[in-house]
PASE-427040 format. One record per residue (C-alpha): x, y, z; residue number from 1; residue in one letter. Coordinates in nm, 2 decimals. Layout:
<recs>
REC      X      Y      Z resi resn
REC      X      Y      Z  NUM    a
...
</recs>
This chain:
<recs>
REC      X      Y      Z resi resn
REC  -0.03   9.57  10.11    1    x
REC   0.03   9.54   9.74    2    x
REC   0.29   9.35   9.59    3    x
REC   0.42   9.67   9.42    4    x
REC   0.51   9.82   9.77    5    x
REC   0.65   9.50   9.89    6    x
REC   0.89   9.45   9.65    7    x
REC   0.98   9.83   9.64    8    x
REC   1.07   9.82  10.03    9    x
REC   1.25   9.47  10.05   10    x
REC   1.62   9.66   9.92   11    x
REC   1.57   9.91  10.20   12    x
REC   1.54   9.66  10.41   13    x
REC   1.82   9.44  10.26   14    x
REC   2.03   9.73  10.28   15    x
REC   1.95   9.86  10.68   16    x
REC   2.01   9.52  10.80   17    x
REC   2.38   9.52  10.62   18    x
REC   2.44   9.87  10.82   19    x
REC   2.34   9.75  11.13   20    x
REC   2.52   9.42  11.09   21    x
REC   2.88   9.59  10.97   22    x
REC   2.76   9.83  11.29   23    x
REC   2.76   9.56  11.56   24    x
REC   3.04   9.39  11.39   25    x
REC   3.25   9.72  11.45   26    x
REC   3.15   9.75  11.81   27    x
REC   3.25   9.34  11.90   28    x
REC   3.51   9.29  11.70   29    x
REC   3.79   9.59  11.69   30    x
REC   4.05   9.65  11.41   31    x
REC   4.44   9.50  11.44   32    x
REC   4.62   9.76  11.58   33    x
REC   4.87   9.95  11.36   34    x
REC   5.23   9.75  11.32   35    x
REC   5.53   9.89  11.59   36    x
REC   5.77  10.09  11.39   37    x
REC   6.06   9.90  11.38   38    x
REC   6.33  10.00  11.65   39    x
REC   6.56  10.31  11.60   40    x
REC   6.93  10.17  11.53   41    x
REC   7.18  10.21  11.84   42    x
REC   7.37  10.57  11.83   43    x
REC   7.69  10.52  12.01   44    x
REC   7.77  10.84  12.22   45    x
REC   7.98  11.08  12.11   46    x
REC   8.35  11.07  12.10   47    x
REC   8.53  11.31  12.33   48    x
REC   8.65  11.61  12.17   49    x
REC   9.02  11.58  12.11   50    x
REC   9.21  11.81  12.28   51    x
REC   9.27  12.17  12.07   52    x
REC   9.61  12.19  11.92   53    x
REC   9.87  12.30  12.12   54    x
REC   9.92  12.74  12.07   55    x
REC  10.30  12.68  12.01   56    x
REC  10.53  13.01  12.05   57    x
REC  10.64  13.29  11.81   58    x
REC  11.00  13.08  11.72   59    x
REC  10.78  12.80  11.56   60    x
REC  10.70  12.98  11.26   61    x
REC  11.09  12.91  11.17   62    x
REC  11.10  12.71  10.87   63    x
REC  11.33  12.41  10.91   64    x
REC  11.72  12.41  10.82   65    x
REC  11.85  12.15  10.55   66    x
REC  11.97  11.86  10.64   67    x
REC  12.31  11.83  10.52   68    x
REC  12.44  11.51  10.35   69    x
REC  12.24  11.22  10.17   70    x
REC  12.05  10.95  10.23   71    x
REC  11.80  11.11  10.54   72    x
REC  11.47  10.92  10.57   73    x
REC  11.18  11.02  10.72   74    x
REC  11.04  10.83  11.09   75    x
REC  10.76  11.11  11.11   76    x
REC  10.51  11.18  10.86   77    x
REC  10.46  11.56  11.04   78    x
REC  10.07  11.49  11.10   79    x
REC  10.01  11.18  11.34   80    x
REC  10.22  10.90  11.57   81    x
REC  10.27  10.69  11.26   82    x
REC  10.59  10.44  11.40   83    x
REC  10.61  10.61  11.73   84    x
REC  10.40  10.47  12.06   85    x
REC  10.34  10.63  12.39   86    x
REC  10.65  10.52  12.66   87    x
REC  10.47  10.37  12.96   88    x
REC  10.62  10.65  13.19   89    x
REC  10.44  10.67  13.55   90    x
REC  10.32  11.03  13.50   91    x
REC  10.35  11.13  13.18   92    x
REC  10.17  11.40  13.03   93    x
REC   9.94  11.38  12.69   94    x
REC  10.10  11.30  12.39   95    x
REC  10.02  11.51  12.08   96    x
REC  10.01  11.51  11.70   97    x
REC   9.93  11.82  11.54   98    x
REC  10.03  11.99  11.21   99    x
REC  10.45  12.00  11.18  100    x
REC  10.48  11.86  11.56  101    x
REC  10.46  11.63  11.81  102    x
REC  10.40  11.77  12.12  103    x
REC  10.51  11.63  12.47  104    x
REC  10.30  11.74  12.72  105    x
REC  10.48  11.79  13.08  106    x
REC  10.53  11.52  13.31  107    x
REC  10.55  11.38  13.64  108    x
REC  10.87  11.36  13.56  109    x
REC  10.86  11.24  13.23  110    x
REC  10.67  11.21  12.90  111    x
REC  10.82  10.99  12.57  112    x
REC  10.76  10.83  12.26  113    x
REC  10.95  10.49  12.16  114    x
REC  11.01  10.42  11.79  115    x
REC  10.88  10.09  11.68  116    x
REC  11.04  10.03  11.36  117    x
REC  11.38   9.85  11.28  118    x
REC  11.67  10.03  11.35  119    x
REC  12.08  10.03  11.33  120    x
REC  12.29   9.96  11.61  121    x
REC  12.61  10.17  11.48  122    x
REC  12.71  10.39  11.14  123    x
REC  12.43  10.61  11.18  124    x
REC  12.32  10.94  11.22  125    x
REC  11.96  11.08  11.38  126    x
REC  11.84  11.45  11.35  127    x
REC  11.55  11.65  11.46  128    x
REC  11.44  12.00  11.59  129    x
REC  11.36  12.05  11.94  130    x
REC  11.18  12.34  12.12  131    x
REC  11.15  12.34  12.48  132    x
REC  10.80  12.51  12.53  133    x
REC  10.74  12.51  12.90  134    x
REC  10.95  12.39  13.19  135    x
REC  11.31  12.43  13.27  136    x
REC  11.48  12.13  13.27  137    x
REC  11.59  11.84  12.92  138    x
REC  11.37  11.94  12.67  139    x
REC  11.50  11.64  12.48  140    x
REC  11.67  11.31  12.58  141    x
REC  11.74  11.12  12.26  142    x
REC  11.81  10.77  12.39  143    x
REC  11.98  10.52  12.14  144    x
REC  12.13  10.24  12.03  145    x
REC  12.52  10.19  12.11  146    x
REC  12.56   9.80  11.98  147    x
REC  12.40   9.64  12.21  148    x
REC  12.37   9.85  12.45  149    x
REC  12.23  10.22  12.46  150    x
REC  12.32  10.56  12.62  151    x
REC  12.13  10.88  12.61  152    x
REC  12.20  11.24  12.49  153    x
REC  12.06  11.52  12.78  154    x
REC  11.99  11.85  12.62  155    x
REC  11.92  12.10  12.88  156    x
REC  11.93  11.95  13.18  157    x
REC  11.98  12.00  13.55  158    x
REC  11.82  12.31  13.57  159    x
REC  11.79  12.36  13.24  160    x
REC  12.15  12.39  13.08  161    x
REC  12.34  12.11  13.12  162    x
REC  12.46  11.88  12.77  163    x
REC  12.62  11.53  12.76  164    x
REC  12.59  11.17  12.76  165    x
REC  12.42  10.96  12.98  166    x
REC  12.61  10.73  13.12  167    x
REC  12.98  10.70  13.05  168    x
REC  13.14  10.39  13.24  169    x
REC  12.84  10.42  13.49  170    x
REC  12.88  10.82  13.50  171    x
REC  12.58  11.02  13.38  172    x
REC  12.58  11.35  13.13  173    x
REC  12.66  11.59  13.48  174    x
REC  12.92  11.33  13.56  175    x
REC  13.18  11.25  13.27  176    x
REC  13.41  11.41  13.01  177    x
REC  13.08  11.52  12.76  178    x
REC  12.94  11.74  13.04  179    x
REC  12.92  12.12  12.87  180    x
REC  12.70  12.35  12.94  181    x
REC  12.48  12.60  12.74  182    x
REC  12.21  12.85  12.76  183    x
REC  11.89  12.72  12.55  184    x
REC  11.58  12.96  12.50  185    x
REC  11.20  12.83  12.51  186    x
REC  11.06  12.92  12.26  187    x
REC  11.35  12.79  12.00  188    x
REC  11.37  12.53  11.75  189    x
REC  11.70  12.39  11.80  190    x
REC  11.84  12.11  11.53  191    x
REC  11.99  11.84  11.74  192    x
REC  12.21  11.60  11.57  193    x
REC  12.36  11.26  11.68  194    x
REC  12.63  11.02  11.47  195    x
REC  12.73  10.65  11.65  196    x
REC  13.00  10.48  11.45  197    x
REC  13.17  10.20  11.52  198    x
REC  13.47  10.48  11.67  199    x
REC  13.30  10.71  11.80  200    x
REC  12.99  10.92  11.91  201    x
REC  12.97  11.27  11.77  202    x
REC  12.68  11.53  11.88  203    x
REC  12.61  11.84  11.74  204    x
REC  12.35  12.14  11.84  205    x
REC  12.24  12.34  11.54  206    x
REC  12.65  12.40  11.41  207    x
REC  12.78  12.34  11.74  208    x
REC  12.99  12.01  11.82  209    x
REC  12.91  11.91  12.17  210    x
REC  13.08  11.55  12.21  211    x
REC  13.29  11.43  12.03  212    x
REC  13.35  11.07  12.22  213    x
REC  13.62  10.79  12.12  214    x
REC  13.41  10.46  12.20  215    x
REC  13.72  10.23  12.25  216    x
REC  13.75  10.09  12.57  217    x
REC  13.42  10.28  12.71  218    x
REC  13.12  10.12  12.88  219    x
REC  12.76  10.28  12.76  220    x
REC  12.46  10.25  12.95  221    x
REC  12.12  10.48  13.04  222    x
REC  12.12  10.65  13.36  223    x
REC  11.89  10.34  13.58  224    x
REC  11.53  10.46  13.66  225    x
REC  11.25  10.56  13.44  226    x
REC  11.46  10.62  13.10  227    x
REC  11.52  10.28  13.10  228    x
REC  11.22  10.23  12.92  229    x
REC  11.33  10.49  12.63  230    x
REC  11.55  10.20  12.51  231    x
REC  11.66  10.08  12.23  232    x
REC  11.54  10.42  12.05  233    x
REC  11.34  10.71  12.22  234    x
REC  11.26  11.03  12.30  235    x
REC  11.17  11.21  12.61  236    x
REC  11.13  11.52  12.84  237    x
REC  11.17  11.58  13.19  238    x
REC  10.93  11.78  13.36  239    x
REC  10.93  12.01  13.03  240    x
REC  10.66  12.04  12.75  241    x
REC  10.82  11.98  12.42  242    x
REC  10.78  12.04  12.05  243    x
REC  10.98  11.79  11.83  244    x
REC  10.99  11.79  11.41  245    x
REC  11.17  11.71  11.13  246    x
REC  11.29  11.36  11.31  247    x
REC  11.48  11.19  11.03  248    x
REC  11.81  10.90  11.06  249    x
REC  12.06  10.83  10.75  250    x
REC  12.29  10.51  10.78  251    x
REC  12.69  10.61  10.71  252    x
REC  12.96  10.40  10.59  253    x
REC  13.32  10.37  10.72  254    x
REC  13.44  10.70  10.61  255    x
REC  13.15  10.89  10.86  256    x
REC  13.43  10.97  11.05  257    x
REC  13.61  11.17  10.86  258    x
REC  13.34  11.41  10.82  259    x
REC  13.20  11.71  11.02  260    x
</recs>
């Protein structure tokens, strides 16, 4: 064989023995797997859906009457809880905030809301609107301070009716001189007004005054049970589903009672 055809066939050669070699080398020793992708991020289940708002009746659609008088501050904002908590009633039903209401849900017997900001003892007045929506019994007992003690304003009670304050030297609102009685609708904002001065305690229902109370000499107290836990300022249904708005308190000086 010539030198010509040697050196002619050597880079063939050369170059089949790289094949085979990167061959063998690809059957013995296999390629690094691709990396893991790194781990997804834990998704926290869904939230439950919130409850729908509340269809509230026909009557709602009544815009709100003036508050009469200055000085009325807010304690609801008219879209959440905001200063109001749940009352740790056995039974109570769902407590909700939707657009221009808090809704209390019916209980077994009761459902409430405690404020939780500062509040007078005496020389003050509290207002709000109140619709009895389902139920037939006190579609709102406005507990409050009286001093140092507290007593609690029934609207609609026993059986649905019955208005007064609860309790009178150990007599509750079916019991003392502020019993009265009065047909309320459901489906009815009603503007329920209370004044405590250091004289007296004066309660009106939309124009209506319904006790008019001289606190001299008198012993005030909540009916014992459940309501109780309304104290020092709360408000609460029995056995009723309730709408309440408009909540608002003004403090009054010395001359509150010369006014209606």
């Amino acid at each position: 064989m010539s030198n010509t055809r040697i050196k002619w066939m050597w880079p063939l050669a050369l170059s089949a023995a790289l094949i085979l070699a990167a061959g063998c080398a690809s059957e013995t020793t296999p390629l690094p797997p691709d990396p893991a992708p790194p781990p997804s991020p834990a998704v926290p289940p869904p939230a439950e859906d919130e409850a729908p708002p509340l269809t509230l009746p026909p009557g709602a659609a009544r815009p709100p009457a003036p508050f009469a008088g200055r000085g009325w501050q807010g304690m609801s904002d008219g879209r959440t809880l905001a200063g109001w908590r749940e009352t740790p009633f056995t039974g109570r039903g769902e407590i909700q905030s939707q657009p221009g209401a808090i809704i209390l849900h019916m209980g077994n017997p009761f459902t409430g809301i405690n404020w939780t900001n500062d509040f007078p003892q005496r020389n003050y007045e509290i207002a709000l609107d109140a619709m009895r929506v389902t139920g037939s019994d006190f579609f709102c007992g406005l507990t409050v301070p009286v001093g140092t003690n507290c007593c609690s304003l029934i609207v609609g009670g026993w059986g649905g009716s019955l208005v007064g304050l609860s309790c009178v030297d150990g007599l509750d609102a079916a019991e003392n001189e502020t019993t009265k009685f009065r047909n309320f609708e459901s489906g009815r904002w009603y503007r329920i007004r209370l004044r405590v001065t250091e004289q007296r305690i004066t309660a009106w229902i939309d124009e209506e005054k319904l006790v008019d109370l001289a606190t001299a000499g008198r012993k005030f107290s909540v009916r014992p049970g459940d309501i109780e836990l309304s104290q020092p300022l709360g408000l609460a249904a029995w056995q009723t589903t309730t709408a309440l708005r408009e909540i608002k308190f003004r403090r009054l000086d010395a001359a509150a009672d010369k006014e209606d």
